[in-house]
TORKOL-252505 format. One record per residue: residue in one letter; z, y, x of N, C-alpha, C, CB in turn. Coordinates in steps of 0.1 Angstrom, whole numbers, plus 5000, padded with zeros to 4 digits. Each point is the difference from the previous one (the first is absolute). Glycine has a CB too. Layout:
<pts>
AZYXZYXZYXZYX...
</pts>
This chain:
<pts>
X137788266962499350054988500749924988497850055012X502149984978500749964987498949904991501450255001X499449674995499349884996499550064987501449805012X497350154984499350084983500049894995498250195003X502849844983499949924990499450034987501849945011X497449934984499350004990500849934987498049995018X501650104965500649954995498949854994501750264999X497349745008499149904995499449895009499550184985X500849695016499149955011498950025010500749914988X499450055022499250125010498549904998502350135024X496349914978498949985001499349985013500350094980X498949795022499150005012499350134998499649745003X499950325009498950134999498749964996501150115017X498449754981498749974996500250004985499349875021X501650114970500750004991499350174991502349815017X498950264989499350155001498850055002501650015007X497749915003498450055005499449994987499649915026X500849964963499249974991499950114989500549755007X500550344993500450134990498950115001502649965004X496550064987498550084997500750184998498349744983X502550315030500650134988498950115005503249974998X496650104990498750135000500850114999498049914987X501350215016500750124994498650024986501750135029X499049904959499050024988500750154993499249694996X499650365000500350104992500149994986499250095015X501649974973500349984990499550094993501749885006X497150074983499350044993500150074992499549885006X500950034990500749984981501449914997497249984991X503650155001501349885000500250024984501550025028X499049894963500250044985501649895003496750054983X503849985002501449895000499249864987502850255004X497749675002499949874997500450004984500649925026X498250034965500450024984500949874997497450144991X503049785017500549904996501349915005497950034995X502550145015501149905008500950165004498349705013X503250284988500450095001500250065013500549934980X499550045027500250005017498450065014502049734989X497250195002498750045003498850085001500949894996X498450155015498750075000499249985003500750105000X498249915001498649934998499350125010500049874973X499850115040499450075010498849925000502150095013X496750054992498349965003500550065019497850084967X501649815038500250095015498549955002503049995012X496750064999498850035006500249895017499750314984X499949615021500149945010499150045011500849844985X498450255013499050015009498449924998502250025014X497849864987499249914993499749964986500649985017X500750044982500449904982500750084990500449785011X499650284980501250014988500649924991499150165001X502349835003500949894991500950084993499949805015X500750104977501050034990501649985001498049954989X502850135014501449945000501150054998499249915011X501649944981500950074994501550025008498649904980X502350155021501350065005500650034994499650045012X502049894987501250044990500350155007501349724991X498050405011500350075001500550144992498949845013X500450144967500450044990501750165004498749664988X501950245016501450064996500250105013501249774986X498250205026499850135012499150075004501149905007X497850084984498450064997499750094991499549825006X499950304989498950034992498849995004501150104993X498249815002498549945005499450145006499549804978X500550335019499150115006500750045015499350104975X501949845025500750015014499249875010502750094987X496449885009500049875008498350015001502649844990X496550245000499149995002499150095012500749914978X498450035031499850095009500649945015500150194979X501249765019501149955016499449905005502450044991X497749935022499649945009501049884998498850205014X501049664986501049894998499949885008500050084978X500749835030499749905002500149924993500150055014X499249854985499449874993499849885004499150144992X501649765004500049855004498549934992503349985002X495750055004498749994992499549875003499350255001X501549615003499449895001501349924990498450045027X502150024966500749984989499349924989501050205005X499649654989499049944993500450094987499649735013X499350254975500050104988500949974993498150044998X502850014997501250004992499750024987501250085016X498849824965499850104993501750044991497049905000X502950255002501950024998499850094988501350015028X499449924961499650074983498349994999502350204999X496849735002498850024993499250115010501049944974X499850055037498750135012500149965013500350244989X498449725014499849905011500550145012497749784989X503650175024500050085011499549955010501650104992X497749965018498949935007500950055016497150034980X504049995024500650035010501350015001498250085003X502849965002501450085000499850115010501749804995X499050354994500350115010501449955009499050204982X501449875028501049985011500550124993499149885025X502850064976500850104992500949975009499650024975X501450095026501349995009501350044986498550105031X502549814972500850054984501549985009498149884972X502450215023501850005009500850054988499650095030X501749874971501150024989500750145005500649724995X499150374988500950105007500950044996498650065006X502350044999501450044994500749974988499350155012X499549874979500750014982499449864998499950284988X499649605018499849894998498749934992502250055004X497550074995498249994993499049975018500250264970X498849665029499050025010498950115002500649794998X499050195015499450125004498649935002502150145011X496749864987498849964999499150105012500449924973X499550045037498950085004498549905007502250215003X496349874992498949915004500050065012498649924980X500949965030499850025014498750085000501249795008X498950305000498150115001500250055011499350124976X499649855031499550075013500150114998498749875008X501650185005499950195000499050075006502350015001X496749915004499350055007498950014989500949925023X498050104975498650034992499349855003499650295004X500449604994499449915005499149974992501549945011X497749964988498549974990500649894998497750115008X501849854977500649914992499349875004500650174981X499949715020499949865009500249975014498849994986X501750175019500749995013500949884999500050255005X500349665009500749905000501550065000498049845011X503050094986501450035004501049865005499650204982X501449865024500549855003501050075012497649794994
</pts>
């Protein structure tokens, strides 16, 4: 079998265990009045509704996003980024493409799940 290389130091699995990821639905998304990169997502946790922001601006229209099923690092301490507190990080996958601009995509279950489903 072929040896898997990481481009990041590898982690104990208790390490990981400690990582809170949800699947949350996205409420409400508007762009950020104070930063150019930024959007200001309302997701829905199941339990809880928080606030968060993602330099997603430049591979988003907020109505593309409202409604999608997302994972969420929801034991995230609060960030405040330009004057708006973000209460989590969405999970993004981003790869370099051909013409050298990046490719943004948010990680989303495909299945119908209920929002504070665990992930991991």
């Amino acid at each position: 079998m072929d040896e898997v290389r990481s481009v990041k130091p590898a982690v104990k699995f208790d390490d990981f265990a400690r990582l809170d990821l949800r699947v949350a639905r996205v409420l409400d998304c508007r762009e950020h009045t104070n930063a150019d990169k930024l959007l200001v997502l309302k997701v829905d946790l199941g339990t809880e509704r928080r606030q968060i922001c993602a330099a997603l601006k430049a591979h988003y229209r907020p109505d593309e996003l409202v409604g999608k099923l997302v994972v969420v690092l929801a034991n995230l301490e609060t960030r405040n980024m330009r004057g708006e507190a973000s209460q989590g990080m969405i999970l993004m996958a981003k790869e370099a493409a051909k013409d050298g601009h990046e490719r943004v995509v948010v990680l989303s279950p495909t299945g119908n799940l209920a929002p504070g489903t665990p992930a991991g």
